[in-house]
C-alpha positions in Angstrom: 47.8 79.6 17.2 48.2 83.0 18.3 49.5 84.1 14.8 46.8 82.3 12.9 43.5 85.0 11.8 40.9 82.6 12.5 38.1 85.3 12.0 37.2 84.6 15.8 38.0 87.5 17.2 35.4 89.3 19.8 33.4 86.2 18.7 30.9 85.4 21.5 31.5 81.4 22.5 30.4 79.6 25.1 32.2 76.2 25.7 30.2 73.9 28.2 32.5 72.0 30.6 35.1 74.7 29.5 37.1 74.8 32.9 39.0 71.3 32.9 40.6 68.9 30.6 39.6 69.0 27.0 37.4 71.7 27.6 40.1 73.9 29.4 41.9 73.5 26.1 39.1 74.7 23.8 38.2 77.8 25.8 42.1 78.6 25.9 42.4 77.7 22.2 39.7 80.4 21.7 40.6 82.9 23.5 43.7 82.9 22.0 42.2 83.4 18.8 39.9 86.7 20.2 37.5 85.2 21.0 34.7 86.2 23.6 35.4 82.8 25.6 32.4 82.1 28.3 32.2 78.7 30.5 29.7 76.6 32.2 30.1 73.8 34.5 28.7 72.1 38.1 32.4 73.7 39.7 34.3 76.5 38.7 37.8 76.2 37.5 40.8 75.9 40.2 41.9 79.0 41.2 45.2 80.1 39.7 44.0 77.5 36.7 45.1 78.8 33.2 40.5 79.8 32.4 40.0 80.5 35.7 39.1 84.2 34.6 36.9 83.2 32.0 33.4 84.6 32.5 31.5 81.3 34.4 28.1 80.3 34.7 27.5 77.5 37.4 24.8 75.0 35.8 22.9 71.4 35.4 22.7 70.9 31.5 20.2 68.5 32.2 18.3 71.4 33.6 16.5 72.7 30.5 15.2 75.6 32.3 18.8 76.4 33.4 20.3 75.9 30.5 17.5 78.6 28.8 18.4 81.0 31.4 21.9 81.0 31.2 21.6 81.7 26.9 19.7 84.4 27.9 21.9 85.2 30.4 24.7 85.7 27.8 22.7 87.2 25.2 21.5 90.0 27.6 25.2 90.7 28.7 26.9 90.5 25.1 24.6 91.1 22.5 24.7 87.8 21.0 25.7 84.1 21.3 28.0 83.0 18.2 29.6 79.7 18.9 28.4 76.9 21.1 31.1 74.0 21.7 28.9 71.1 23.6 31.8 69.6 25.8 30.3 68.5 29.0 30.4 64.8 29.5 32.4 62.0 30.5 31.7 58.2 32.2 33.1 56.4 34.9 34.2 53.1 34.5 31.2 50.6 34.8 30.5 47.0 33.1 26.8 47.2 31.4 25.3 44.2 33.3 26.4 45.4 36.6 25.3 49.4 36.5 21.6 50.2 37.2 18.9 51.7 34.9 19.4 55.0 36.6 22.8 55.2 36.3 23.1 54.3 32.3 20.0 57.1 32.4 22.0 59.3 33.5 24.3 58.9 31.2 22.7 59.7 28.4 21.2 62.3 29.8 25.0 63.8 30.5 26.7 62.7 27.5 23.6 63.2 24.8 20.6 64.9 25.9 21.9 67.7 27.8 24.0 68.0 24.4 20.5 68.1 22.8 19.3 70.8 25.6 22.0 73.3 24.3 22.1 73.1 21.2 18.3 74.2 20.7 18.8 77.4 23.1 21.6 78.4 21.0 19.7 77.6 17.4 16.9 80.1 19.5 19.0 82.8 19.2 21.7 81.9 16.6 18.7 81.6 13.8 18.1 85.7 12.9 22.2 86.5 12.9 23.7 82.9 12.5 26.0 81.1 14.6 28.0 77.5 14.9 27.6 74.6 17.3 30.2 72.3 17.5 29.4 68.7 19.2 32.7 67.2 21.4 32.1 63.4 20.3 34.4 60.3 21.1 35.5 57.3 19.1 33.8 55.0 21.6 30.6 56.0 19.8 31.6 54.4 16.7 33.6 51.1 18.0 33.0 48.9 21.2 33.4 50.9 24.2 33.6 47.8 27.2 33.0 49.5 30.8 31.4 52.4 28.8 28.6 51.1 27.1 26.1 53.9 27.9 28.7 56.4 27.0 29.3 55.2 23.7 25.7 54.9 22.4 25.3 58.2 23.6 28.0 59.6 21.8 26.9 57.3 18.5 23.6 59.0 19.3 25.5 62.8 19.3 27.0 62.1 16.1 23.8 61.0 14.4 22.2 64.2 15.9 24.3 66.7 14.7 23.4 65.5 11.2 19.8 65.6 12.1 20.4 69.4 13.2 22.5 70.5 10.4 19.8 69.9 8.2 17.0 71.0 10.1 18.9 74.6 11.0 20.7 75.1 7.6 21.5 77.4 6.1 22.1 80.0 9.2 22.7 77.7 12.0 26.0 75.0 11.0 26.5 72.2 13.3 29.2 69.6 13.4 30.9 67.3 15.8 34.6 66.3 16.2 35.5 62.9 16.9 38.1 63.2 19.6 40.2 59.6 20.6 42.3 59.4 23.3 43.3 62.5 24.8 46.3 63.4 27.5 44.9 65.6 30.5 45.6 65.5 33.9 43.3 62.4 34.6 45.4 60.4 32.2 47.2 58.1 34.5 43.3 57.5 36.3 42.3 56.6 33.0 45.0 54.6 31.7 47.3 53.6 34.6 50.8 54.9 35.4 52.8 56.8 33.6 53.9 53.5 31.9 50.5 52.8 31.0 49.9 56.3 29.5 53.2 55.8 27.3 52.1 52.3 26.2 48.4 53.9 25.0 50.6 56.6 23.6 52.3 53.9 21.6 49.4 51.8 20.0 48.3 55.4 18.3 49.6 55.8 14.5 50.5 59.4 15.4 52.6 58.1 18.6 50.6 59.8 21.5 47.6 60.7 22.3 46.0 64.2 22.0 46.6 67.1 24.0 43.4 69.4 24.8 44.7 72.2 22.4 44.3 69.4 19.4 40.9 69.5 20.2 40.3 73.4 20.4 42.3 73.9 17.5 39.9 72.0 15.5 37.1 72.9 16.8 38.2 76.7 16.4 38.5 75.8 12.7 35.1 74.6 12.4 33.7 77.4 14.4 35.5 79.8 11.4 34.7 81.4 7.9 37.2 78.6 6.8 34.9 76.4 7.3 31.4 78.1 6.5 30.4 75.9 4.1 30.8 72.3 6.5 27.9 71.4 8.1 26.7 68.1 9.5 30.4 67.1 9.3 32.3 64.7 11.7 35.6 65.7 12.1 38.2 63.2 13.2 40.8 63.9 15.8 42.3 60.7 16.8 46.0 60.9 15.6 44.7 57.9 13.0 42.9 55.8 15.2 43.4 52.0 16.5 46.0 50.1 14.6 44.0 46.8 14.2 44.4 44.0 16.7 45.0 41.5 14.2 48.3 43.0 13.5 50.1 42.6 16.7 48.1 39.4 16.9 49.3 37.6 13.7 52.8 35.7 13.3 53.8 36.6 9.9 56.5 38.5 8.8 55.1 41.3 6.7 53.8 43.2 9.6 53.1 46.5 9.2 
C-alpha cells in the first residue's frame, strides 16, 4: 500500500470510530497513503495501539451539536476537511421480540442516524472546495440479519442514503458506501466463537477467510481517490464473494459445487 500513489497525500480525513477494529484499519490504511488521518470515538485508542497517535476527538455522534463542533474543530486547525469515512457502529447480539423500543432506538440512532449527522457537517464544508464521504455499510443490511434486526435495517437504511446524498450533493460532494461482510478483528472469537469457530466462518466464505481491517481501508482509500472521481452513489462490495447458498451444502446430489 505504501508504494501505491493514491493521490491522498496531506489529504485531510477524519475516520469516525477510527481507533479499533475495522476502523483502526482504515485510519492506518490512510495514513499510510499521506494522508492527514484524524479520529473520533466515545474512548481513545489503547495506548501503545498501532493509531494511538492519531489526532482524537472524544465524541457522541448522536450529539449533532457535537458532531458540528468537532468539524469545525478540524476545519479551524487544518484548513479544510477532505474525506469523511462514517465508521462508528456496531450491535450487540439481541433477538427482535425480546429488545425494548429504546434499545432498537438506539440503534438506529448509532448505526444510521449519527451516520446521517456527519455526513451533513462535512457536505457544510466540503460544498465550496469538494470532498468525499464514504459510508462503512454491512451485508446484514441487504440479507436477514437474526439477533441483529435493528442493525441491519439501519444499515439497509445507510445504503439507501448514500444514494439519496450523492445526488442531492453532486457534483462537488461524492458519497458512497462499501459493503463490508465478515471481518477478522480482535473481537472475532466474541463474535463467532473459538478459534474453531472463526476458521469454520472463514471457510463458508468463496475467498476462504474473512476480511482483515486493511481490506476495508484499502477500499475505502480507493473511493476516497482521483481514481475514483467519477463514482458516486456507488455500493462497493467487500465481502470476499459473499454467502455460498444454503441450499448447496443442504442438497444430496452429486454435482455440487
Amino acid at each position: 500500500m505504501t508504494n501505491i500513489d493514491l493521490g491522498l497525500a496531506g489529504k485531510v480525513v477524519l475516520v469516525t470510530g477510527g481507533v479499533r477494529g475495522v476502523g483502526a484499519g482504515i485510519s492506518t490504511v490512510f495514513r499510510e497513503a499521506g494522508a492527514v488521518v484524524i479520529t473520533c470515538a466515545r474512548r481513545p485508542a489503547e495506548e501503545g495501539s498501532d493509531v494511538a497517535d492519531l489526532e482524537f476527538h472524544s465524541v457522541d455522534l448522536r450529539d449533532a451539536d457535537a458532531v458540528r463542533t468537532m468539524v469545525d474543530e478540524i476545519v479551524e486547525r487544518h484548513g479544510r476537511l477532505d474525506v469523511v469515512v462514517n465508521n462508528a457502529g456496531g450491535a450487540p447480539f439481541a433477538l427482535a421480540a425480546d429488545a425494548s423500543a429504546n434499545f432498537h432506538a438506539k440503534i438506529v440512532a448509532l448505526n444510521l442516524l449519527s451516520a446521517l449527522t456527519v455526513a451533513q457537517e462535512a457536505n457544510r464544508v466540503m460544498q465550496p472546495t469538494g470532498g468525499s464521504i464514504i459510508n462503512i455499510s454491512s451485508v446484514s443490511g441487504h440479507r436477514p440479519s437474526p439477533g441483529t434486526a435493528s442493525y441491519g435495517a439501519a444499515k439497509a437504511g445507510v445504503d439507501s442514503l448514500t444514494q439519496s446524498l450523492a445526488v442531492e450533493w453532486a457534483p462537488a460532494v461524492r458519497v458512497n458506501s462499501v459493503v463490508v461482510g465478515p471481518v477478522k478483528t480482535e473481537l472475532a472469537e466474541m463474535h463467532y466463537g473459538d478459534a474453531e469457530g472463526v476458521a469454520a466462518v472463514d471457510a463458508t466464505i468463496p475467498m476462504g477467510r474473512m476480511a482483515e481491517p486493511r481490506d476495508v481501508g484499502r477500499a475505502a482509500a480507493f473511493l476516497a481517490s482521483p481514481l475514483a472521481a467519477y463514482i458516486t452513489g456507488a455500493e462497493l462490495l467487500v465481502h470476499g464473494g459473499g454467502e455460498k447458498p444454503a441450499f448447496l451444502s443442504a442438497s444430496t446430489a452429486d454435482n455440487k459445487h
